[in-house]
Legacy VTK file of the C-alpha trace (Angstrom):
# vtk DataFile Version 3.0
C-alpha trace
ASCII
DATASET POLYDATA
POINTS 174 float
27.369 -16.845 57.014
24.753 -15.175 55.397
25.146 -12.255 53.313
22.151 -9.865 51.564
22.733 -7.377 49.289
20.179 -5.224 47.961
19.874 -3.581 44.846
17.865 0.369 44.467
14.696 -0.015 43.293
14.060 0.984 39.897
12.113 4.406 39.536
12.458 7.426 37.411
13.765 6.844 33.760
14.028 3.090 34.434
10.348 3.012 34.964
9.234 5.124 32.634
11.087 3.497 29.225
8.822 1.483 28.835
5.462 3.124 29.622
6.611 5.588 27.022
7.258 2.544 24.299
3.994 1.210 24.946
2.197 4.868 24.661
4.278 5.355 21.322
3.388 1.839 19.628
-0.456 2.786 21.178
-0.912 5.562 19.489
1.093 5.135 15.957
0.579 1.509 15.661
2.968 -1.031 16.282
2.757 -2.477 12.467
5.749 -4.097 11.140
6.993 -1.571 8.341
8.192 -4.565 6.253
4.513 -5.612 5.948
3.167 -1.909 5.618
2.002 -2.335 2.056
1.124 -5.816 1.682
-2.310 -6.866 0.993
-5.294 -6.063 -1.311
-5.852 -2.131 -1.832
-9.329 -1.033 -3.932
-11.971 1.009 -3.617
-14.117 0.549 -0.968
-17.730 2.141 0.021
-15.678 4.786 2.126
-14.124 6.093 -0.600
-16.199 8.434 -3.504
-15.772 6.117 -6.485
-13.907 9.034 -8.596
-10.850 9.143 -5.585
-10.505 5.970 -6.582
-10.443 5.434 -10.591
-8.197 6.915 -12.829
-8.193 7.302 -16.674
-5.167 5.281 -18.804
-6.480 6.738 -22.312
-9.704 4.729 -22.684
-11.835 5.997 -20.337
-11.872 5.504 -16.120
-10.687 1.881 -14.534
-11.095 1.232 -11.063
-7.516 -0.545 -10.529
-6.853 -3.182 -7.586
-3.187 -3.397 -5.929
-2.344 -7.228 -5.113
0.741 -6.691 -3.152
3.386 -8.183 -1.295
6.864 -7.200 0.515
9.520 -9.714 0.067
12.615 -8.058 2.118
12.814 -4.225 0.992
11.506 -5.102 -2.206
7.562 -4.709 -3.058
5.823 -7.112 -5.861
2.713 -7.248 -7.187
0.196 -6.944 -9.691
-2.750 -4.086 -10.510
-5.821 -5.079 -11.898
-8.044 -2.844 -13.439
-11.542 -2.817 -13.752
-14.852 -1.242 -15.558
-16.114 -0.213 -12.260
-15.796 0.853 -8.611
-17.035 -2.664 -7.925
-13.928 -4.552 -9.162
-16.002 -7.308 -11.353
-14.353 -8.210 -14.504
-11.439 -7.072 -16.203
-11.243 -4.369 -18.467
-11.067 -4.815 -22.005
-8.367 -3.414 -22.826
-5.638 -4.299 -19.635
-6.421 -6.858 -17.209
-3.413 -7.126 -15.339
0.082 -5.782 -15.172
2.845 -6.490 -12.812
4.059 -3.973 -10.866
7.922 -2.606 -11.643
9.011 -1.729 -8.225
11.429 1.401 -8.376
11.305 2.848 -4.828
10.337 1.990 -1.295
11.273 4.420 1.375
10.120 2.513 4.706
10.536 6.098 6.774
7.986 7.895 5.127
5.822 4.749 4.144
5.949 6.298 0.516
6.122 3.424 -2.591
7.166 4.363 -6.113
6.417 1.670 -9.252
5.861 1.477 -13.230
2.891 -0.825 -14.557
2.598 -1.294 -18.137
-1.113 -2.133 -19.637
-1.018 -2.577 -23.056
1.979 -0.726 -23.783
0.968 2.168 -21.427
3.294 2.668 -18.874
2.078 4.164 -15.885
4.186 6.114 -12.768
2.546 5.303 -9.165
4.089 7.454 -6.322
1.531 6.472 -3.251
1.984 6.430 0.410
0.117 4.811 3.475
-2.094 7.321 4.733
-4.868 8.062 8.159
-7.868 8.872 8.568
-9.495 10.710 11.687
-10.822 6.682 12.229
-7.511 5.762 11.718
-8.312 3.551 8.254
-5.713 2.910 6.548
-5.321 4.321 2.786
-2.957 3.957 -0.134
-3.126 7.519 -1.441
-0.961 9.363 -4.458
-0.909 10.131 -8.256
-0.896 8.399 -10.604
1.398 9.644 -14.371
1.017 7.794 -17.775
4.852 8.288 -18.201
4.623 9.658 -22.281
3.129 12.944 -20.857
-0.309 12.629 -22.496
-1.969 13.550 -19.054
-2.061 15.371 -16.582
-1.130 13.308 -13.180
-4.156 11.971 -11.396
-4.854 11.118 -7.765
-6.237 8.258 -6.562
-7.064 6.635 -3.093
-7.514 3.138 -2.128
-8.660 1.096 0.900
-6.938 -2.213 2.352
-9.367 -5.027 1.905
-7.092 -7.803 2.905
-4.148 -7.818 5.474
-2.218 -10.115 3.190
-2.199 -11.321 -0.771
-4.636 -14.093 -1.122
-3.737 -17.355 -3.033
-6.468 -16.765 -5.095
-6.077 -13.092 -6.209
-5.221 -12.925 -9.531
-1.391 -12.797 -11.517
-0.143 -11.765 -14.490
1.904 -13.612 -17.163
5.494 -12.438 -17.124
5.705 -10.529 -20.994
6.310 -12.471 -23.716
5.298 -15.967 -22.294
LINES 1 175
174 0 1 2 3 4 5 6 7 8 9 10 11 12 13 14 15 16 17 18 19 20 21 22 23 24 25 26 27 28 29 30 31 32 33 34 35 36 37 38 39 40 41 42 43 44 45 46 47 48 49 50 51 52 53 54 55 56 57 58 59 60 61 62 63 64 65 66 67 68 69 70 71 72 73 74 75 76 77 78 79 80 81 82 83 84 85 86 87 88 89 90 91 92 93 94 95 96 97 98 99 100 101 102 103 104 105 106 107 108 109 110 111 112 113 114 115 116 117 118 119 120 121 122 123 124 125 126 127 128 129 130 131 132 133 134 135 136 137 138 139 140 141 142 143 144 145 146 147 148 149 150 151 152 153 154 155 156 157 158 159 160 161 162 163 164 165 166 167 168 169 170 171 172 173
């Protein structure tokens, strides 16, 4: 004894689920949020050179983000530099590690403190589009004793991930 059963064929909302995921991930980008800010952000030849420096007290620096997501948490260091082409440190901060306060993974929005040589910088940035859809790390940027007025700044994403041989900073007082 034989016995078939058949089942409806899928149509309407069944079929259409998924068409509509794969539209959505399409067209905002299927990137994994937990990796959204990781990677090497700078200036780039896309960006006017003045988006991208900012002034700490001595003059414009050029800074570099060298970052890196490890769970909800961001890490990293900024370097900064004499000029839009990121060669050499400046004289007066290389490095500093970057104090992360607040990640909000919603909005793709990133708060964090550096301190260069005993000035102690706010960053509020957040990953940002072009019409080319290039990614950007874009915000202000507050020396946190009030002694300026905040400053904007955009950066590009050079590299996808932190490379081994980007530079770190020693932790404070070792």
């Amino acid at each position: 004894m034989m016995f078939t059963t058949s089942l409806p064929a899928p149509g309407g909302l069944a079929l259409r689920l998924p068409a509509v995921a794969l539209l959505v991930c399409l067209a905002v980008g299927c990137e994994n949020p937990n990796q959204a800010f990781s990677g090497r952000w700078g200036p780039s030849e896309s960006i006017d050179p003045a988006d991208s420096s900012i002034d700490l007290g001595a003059g414009p620096v050029w800074p570099q983000l060298h970052l890196g997501h490890y769970g909800l948490e961001v890490a990293g260091v900024a370097t900064f530099h004499p000029s839009e082409l990121v060669t050499g440190p400046t004289a007066t901060c290389a490095c500093s590690l970057v104090e992360h306060r607040h990640l909000n993974l919603d909005t793709q929005a990133l708060v964090f403190t550096t301190d260069c040589g005993g000035e102690m910088v706010d960053w509020a940035l957040a990953i940002t589009r072009d019409e080319d859809d290039q990614v950007f790390l874009q915000g202000t940027v507050e020396r946190t004793d009030g002694t300026g007025p905040p400053q904007t700044l955009r950066l590009e994403r050079s590299l996808e991930s932190v490379d081994p041989f980007d530079p770190f900073c020693e932790e404070p007082g070792s």
